[in-house]
N, CA, C and O atoms as a MOPAC input file, in Angstrom:
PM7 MOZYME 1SCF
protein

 N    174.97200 1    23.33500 1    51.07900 1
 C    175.34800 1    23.55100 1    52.46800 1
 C    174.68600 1    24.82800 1    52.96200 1
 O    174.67000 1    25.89800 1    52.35500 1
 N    174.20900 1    24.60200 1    53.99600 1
 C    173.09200 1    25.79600 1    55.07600 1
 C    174.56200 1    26.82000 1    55.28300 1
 O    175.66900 1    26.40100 1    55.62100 1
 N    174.19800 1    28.22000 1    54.97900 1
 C    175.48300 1    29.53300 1    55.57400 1
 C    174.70100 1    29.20000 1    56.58200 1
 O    173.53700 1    28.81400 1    56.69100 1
 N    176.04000 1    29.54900 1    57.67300 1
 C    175.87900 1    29.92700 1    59.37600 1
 C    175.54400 1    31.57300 1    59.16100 1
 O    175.92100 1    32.40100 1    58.33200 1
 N    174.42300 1    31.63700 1    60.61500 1
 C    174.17200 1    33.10400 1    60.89200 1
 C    175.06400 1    33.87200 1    61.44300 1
 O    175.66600 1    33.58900 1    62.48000 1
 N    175.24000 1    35.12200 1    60.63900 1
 C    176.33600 1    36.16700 1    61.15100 1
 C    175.73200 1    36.49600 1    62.49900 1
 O    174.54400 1    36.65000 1    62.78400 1
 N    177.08200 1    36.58800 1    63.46500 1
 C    176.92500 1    37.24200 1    64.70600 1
 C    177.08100 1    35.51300 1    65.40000 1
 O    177.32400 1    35.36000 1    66.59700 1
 N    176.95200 1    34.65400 1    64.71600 1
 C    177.21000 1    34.07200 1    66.05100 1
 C    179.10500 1    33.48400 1    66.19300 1
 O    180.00800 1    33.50800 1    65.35600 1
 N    179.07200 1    32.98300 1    67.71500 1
 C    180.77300 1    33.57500 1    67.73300 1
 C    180.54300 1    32.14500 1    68.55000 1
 O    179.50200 1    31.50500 1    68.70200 1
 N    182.30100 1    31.79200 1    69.16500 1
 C    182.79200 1    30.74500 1    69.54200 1
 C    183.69300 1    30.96300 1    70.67800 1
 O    184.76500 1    31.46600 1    70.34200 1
 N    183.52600 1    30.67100 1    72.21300 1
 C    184.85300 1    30.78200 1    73.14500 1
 C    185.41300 1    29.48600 1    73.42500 1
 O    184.78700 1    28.46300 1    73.70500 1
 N    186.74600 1    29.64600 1    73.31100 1
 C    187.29800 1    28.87500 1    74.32200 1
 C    187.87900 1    29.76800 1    75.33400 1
 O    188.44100 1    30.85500 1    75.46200 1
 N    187.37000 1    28.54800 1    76.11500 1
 C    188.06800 1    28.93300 1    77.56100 1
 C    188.14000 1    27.32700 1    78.48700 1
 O    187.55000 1    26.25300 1    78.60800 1
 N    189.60400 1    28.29400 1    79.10600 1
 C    190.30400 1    27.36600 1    80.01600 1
 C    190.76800 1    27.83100 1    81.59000 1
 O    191.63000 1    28.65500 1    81.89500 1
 N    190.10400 1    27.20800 1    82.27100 1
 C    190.08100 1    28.02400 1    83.69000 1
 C    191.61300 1    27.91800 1    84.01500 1
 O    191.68300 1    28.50500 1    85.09500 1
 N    192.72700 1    27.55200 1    83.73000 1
 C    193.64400 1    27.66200 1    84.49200 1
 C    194.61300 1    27.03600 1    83.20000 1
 O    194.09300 1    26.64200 1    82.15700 1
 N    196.34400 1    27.00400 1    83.47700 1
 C    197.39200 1    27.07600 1    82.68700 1
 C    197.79300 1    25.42100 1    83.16700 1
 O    198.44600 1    24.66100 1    82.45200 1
 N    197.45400 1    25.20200 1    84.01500 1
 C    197.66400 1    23.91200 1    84.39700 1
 C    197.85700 1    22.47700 1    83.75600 1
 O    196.77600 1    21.88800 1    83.80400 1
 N    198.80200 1    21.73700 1    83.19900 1
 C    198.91400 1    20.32700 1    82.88500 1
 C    198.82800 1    20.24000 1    81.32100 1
 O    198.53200 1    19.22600 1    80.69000 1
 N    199.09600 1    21.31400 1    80.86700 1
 C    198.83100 1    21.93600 1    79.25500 1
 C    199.97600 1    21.11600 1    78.59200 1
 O    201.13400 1    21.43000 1    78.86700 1
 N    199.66900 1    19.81900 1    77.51800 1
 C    200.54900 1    19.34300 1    77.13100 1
 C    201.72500 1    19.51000 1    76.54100 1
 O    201.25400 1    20.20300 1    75.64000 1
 N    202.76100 1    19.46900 1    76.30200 1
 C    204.27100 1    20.03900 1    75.93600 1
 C    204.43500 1    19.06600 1    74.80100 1
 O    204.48800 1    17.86300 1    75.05700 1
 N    204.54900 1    19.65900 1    73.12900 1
 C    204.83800 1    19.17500 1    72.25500 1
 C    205.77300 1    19.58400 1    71.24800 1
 O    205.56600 1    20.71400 1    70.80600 1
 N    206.99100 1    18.80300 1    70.65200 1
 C    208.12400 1    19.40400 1    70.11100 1
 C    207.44300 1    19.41400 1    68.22700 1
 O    206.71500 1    18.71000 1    67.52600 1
 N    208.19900 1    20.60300 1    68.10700 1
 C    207.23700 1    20.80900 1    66.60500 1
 C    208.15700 1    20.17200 1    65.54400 1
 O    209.36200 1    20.25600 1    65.78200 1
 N    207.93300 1    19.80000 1    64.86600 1
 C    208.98500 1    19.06000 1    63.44800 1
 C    210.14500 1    19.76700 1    62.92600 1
 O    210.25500 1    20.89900 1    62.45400 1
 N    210.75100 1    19.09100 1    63.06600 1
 C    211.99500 1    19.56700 1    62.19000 1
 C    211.17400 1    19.88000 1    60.45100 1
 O    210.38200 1    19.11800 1    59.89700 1
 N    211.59900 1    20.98300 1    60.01200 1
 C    212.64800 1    22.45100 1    60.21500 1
 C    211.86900 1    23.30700 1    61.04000 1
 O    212.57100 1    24.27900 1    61.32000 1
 N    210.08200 1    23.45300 1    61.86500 1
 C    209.78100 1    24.33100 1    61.97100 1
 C    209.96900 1    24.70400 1    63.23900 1
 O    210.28100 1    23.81700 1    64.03300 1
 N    209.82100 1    26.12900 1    63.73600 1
 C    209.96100 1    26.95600 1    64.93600 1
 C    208.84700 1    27.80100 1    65.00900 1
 O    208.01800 1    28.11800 1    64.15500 1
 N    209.01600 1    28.18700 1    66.49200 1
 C    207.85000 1    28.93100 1    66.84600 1
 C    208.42200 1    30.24700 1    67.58600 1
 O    209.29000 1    29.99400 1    68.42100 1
 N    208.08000 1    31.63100 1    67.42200 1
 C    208.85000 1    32.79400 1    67.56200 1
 C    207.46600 1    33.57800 1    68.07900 1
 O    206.28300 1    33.32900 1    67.84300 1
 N    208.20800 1    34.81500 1    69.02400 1
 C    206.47200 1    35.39800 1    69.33700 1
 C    206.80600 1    37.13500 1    68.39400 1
 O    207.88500 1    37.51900 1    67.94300 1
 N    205.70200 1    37.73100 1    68.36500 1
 C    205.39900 1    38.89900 1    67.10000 1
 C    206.64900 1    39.81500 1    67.76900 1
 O    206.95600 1    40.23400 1    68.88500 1
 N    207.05800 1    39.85300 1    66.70200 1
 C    207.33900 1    41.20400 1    65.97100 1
 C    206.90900 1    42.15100 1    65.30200 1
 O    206.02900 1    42.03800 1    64.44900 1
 N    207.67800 1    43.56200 1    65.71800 1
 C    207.37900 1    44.38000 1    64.93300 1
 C    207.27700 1    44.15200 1    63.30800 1
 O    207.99700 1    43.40600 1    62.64500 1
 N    206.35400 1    44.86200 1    62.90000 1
 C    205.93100 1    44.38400 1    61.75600 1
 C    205.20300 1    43.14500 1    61.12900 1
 O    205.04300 1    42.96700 1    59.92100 1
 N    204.85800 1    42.45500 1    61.97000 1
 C    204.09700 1    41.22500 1    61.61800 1
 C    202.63600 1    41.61400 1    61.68600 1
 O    201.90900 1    40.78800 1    61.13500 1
 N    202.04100 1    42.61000 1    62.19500 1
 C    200.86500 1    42.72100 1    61.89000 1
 C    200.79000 1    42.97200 1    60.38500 1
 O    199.64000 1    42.72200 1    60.02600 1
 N    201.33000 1    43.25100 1    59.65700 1
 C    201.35100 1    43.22800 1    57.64200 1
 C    201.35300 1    41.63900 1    57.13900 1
 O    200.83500 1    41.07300 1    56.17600 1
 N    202.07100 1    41.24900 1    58.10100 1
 C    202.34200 1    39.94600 1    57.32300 1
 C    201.32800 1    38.62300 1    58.30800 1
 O    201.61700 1    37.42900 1    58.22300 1
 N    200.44700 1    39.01300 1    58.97100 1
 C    199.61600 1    38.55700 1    59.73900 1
 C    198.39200 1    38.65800 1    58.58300 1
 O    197.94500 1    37.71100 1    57.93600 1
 N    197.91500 1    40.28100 1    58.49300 1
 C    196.81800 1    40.86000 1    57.86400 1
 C    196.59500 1    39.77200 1    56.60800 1
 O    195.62200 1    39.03900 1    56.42700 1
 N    197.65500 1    39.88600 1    55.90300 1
 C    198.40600 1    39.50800 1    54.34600 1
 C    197.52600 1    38.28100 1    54.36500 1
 O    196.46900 1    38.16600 1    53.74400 1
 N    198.17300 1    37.23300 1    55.27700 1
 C    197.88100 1    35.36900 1    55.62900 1
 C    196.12600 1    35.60300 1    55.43100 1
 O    195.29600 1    35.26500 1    54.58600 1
 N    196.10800 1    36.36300 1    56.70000 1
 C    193.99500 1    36.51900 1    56.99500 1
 C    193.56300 1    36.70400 1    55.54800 1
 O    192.74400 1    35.91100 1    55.08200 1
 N    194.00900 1    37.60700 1    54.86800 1
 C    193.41500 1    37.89500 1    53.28600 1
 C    193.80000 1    36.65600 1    52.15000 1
 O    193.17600 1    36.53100 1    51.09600 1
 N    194.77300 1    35.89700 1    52.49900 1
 C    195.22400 1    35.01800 1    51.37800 1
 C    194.36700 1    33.77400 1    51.69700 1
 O    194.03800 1    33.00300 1    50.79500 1
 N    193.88600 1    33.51600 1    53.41500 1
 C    193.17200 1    32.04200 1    53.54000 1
 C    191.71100 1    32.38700 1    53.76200 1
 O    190.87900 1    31.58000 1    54.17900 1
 N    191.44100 1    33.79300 1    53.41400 1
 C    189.65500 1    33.88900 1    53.66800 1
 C    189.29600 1    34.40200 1    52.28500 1
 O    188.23400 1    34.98000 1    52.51300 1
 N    189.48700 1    34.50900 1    51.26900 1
 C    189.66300 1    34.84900 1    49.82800 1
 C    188.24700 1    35.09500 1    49.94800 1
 O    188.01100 1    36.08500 1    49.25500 1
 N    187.08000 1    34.63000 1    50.55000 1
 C    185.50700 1    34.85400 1    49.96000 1
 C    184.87700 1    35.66500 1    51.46200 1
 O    183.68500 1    35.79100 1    51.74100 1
 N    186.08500 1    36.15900 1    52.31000 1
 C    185.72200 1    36.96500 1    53.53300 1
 C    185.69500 1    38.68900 1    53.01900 1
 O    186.31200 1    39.00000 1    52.00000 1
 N    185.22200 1    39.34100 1    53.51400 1
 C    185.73600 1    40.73100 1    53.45800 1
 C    186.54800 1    40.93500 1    54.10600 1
 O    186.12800 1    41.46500 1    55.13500 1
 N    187.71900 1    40.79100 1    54.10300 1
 C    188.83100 1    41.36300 1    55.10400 1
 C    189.61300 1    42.51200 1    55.10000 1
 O    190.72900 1    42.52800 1    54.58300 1
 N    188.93800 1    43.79200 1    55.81700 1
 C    189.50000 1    44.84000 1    55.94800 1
 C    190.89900 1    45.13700 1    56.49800 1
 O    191.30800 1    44.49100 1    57.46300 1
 N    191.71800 1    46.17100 1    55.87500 1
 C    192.56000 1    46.34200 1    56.20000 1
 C    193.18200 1    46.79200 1    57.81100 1
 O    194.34600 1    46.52500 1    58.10700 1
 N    192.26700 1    47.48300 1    58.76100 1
 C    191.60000 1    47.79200 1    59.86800 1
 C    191.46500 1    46.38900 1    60.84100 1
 O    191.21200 1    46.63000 1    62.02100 1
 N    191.58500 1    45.16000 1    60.52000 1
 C    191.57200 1    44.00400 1    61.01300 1
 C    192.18800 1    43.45100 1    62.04900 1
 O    191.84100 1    42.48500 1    62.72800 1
 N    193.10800 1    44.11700 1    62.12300 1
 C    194.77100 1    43.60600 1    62.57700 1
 C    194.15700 1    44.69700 1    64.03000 1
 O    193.77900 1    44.11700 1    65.04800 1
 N    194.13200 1    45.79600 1    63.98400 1
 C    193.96200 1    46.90500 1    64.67300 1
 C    192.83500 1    46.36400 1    65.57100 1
 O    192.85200 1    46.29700 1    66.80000 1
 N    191.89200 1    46.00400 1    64.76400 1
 C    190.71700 1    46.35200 1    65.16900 1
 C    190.52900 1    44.93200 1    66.97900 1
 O    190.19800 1    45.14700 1    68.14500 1
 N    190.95600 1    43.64400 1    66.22900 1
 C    191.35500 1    42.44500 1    66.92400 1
 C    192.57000 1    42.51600 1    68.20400 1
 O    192.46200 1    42.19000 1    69.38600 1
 N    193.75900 1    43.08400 1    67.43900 1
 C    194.48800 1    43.61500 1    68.93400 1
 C    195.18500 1    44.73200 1    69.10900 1
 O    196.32200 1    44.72300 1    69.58100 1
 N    194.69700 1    45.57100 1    68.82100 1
 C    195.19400 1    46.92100 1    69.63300 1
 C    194.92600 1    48.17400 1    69.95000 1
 O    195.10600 1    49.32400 1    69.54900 1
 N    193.95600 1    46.98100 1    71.63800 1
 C    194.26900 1    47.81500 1    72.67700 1
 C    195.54700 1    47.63300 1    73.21000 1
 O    196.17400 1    48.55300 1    73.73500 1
 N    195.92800 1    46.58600 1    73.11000 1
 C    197.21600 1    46.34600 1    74.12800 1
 C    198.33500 1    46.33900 1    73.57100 1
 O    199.09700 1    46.01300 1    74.48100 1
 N    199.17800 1    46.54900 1    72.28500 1
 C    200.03800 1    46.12600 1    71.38000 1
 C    201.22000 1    46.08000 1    72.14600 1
 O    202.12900 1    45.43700 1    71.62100 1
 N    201.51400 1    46.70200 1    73.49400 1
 C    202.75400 1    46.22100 1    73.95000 1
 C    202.66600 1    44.35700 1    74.66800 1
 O    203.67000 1    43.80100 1    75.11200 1
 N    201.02100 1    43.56500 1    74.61500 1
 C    201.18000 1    42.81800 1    75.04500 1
 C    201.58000 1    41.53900 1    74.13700 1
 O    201.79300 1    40.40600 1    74.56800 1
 N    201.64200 1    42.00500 1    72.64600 1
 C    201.58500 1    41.22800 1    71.87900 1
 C    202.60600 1    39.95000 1    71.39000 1
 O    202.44600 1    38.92300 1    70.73100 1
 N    204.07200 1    40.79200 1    72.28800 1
 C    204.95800 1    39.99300 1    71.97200 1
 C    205.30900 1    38.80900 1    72.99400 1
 O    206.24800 1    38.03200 1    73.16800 1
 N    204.05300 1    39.07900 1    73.58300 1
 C    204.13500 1    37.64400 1    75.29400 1
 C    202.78800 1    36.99600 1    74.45300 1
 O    202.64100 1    35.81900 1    74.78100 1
 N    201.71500 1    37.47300 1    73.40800 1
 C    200.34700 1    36.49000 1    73.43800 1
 C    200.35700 1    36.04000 1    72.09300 1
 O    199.95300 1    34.93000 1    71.74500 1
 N    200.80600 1    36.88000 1    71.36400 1
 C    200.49600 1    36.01100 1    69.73700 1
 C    202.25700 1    35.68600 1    68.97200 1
 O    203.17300 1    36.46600 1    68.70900 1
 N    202.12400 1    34.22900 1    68.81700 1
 C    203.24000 1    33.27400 1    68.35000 1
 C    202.63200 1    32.53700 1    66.49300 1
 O    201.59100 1    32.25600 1    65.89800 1
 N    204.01700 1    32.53900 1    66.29900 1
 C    203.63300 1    31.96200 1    64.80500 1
 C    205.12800 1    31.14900 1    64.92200 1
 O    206.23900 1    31.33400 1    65.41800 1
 N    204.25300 1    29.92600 1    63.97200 1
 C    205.19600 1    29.04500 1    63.70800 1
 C    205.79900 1    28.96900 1    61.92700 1
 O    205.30600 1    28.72500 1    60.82600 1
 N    207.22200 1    29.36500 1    62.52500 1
 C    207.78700 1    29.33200 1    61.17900 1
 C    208.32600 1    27.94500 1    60.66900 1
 O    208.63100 1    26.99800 1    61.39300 1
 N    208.40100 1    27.99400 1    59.10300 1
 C    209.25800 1    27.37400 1    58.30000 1
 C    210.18500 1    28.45600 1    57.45400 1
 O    209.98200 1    29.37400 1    56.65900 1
 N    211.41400 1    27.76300 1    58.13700 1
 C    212.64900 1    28.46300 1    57.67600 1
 C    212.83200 1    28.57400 1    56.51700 1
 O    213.22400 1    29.63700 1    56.03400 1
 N    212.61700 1    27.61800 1    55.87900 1
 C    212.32700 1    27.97000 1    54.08400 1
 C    211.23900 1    28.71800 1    53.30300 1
 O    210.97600 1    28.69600 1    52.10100 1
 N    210.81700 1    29.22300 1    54.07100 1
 C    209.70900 1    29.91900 1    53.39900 1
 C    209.64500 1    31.45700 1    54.34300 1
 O    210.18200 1    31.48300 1    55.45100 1
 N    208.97400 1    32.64400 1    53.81000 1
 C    209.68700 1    33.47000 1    54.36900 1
 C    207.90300 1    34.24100 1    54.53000 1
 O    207.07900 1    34.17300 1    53.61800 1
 N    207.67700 1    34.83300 1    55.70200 1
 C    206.47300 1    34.97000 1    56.11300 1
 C    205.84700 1    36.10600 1    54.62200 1
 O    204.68100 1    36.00700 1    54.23800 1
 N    206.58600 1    36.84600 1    54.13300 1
 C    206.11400 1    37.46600 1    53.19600 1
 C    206.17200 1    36.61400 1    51.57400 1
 O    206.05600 1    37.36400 1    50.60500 1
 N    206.31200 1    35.38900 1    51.33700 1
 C    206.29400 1    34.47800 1    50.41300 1
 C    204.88000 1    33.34000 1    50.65200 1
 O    204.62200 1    32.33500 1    49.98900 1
 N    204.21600 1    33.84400 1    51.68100 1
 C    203.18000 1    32.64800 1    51.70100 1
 C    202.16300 1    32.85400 1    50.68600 1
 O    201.51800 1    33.89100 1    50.53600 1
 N    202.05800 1    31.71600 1    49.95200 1
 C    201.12600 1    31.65900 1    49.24700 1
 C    199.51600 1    30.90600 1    49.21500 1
 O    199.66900 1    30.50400 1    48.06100 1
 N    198.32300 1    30.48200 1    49.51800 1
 C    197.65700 1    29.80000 1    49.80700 1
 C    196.77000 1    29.34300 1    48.22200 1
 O    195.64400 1    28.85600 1    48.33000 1
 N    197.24700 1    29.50400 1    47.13400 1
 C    196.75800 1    29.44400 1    46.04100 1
 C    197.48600 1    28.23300 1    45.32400 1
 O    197.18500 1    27.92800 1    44.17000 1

């Protein structure tokens, strides 16, 4: 398999909020927006599912915060109640 060239990147974009489909997530899981302290347990996930990335510790920072008071209206994670965000394992 051909590596992709570093530097190149991907947008989405969506001109407007409009007609955005509404879907109920499975029983047991939920969806909650950040908390304090989830940038550790954010970082943690990025390092456990990119195992052959360099993923600096600086990551979390570096991606969102300028704005960190906006974080708890833009970035959502979906939990499973049985499993506890600091128990994820990807191995």
């Amino acid at each position: 398999m051909e590596d992709v060239a570093s530097g190149v990147g991907v947008s989405m974009v969506r001109e407007n909020l409009d007609d955005i489909p509404k879907y109920d997530l499975p029983a047991p899981y939920t969806i909650r927006c950040y908390q304090s302290g989830d940038d550790q347990n954010w970082l943690r996930i990025e390092k456990e599912a990119e195992k052959h990335s360099n993923i600096m510790d600086d990551l979390f920072e570096d991606q969102f915060g300028k704005f960190p008071g906006l974080l708890k209206d833009r970035q959502f994670f979906i939990l499973n109640p049985s499993v506890r965000m600091n128990q994820i394992n990807f191995t």
